[in-house]
C-alpha positions, 0 to 999 in steps of 0.5 A: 846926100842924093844929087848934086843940088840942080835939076837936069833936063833929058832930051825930052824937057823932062826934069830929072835929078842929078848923079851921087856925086861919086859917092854910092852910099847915101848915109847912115840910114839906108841898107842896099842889096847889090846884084846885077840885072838878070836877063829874066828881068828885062822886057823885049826892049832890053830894059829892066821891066817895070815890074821888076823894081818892086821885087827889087824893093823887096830885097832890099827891105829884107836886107836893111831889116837883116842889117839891122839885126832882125831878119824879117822870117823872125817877124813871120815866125812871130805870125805878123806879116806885113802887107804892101798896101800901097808902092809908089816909083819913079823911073828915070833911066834904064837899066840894061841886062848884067849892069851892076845896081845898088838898091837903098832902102830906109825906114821912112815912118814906123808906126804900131801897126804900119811902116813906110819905107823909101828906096833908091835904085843906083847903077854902080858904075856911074852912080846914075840914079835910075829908080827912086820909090817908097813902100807902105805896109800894114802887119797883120797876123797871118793866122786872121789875116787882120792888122795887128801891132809891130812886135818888139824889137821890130818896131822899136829898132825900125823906129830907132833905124829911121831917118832923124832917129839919130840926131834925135839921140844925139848922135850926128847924121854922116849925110 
């Protein structure tokens, strides 16, 4: 479970969720991709720049999406993309130049045309929670450019990968 239950405030009053409880996993429905911040992505200050968690988002879907047995070349090679339509993030620490980080991701909402996705950026060696975020996405067919259907197997195991997909077929939650 993510955070240890209370609401921290930093020095500045804001409110900020609480560490991982020692633990870097965050259950049975998430995937990460792990690495260590390049230099390349940090800002003058030193800080990993803003932008750079929306390119770690996309690696971390890639690699829940490999996980789960379908790569998501296998979707493009069907001539289906999928679109980001809509990237939500919420910074709450930073991360500095070759700290090690986790990025979780999980399969939030799978519908036939659109699936939502949330992530979770950890810092490795103290589980801080640095990052949290979500990703929405419309598959079109690359060739028109218009929305079209999730194929299966994509949308049926996305579908079964998502959260509450297990209690649903009554196989208990790790969380």
């Amino acid at each position: 479970m993510w955070g240890d239950g209370a609401v921290h405030r930093d020095r500045g009053g804001r409110e900020r969720e609480g560490h991982m409880n020692g633990t870097s996993r965050p259950g049975p429905d998430w995937g990460a991709a792990r690495f260590r911040v390049r230099y390349a992505e940090t800002d003058a200050a030193g800080m990993v720049h803003h932008a750079t968690h929306i390119v770690w988002f996309e690696e971390a879907r890639s690699e829940l999406s490999r996980l789960l047995g379908l790569p998501y070349a296998e979707l493009e090679a069907r001539g289906v993309v999928l679109v980001v339509a809509k990237v939500e993030v919420r910074y709450l620490a930073p991360a500095r130049y070759d700290e090690p980080v986790e990025v979780w991701c999980r399969i939030r909402d799978v519908r036939s045309r659109t699936c939502a996705f949330d992530y979770r950026v950890v810092r490795t060696t103290d589980g801080t929670l640095l990052a949290t975020g979500s990703t929405f996405h419309v598959a079109v067919d690359a060739a028109t450019g218009r929305p079209t259907r999730i194929p299966e197997p994509f949308a049926s195991t996305w579908a079964e990968g998502r959260p509450g997909a297990r209690e649903e077929q009554g196989v208990e939650s790790e969380e």
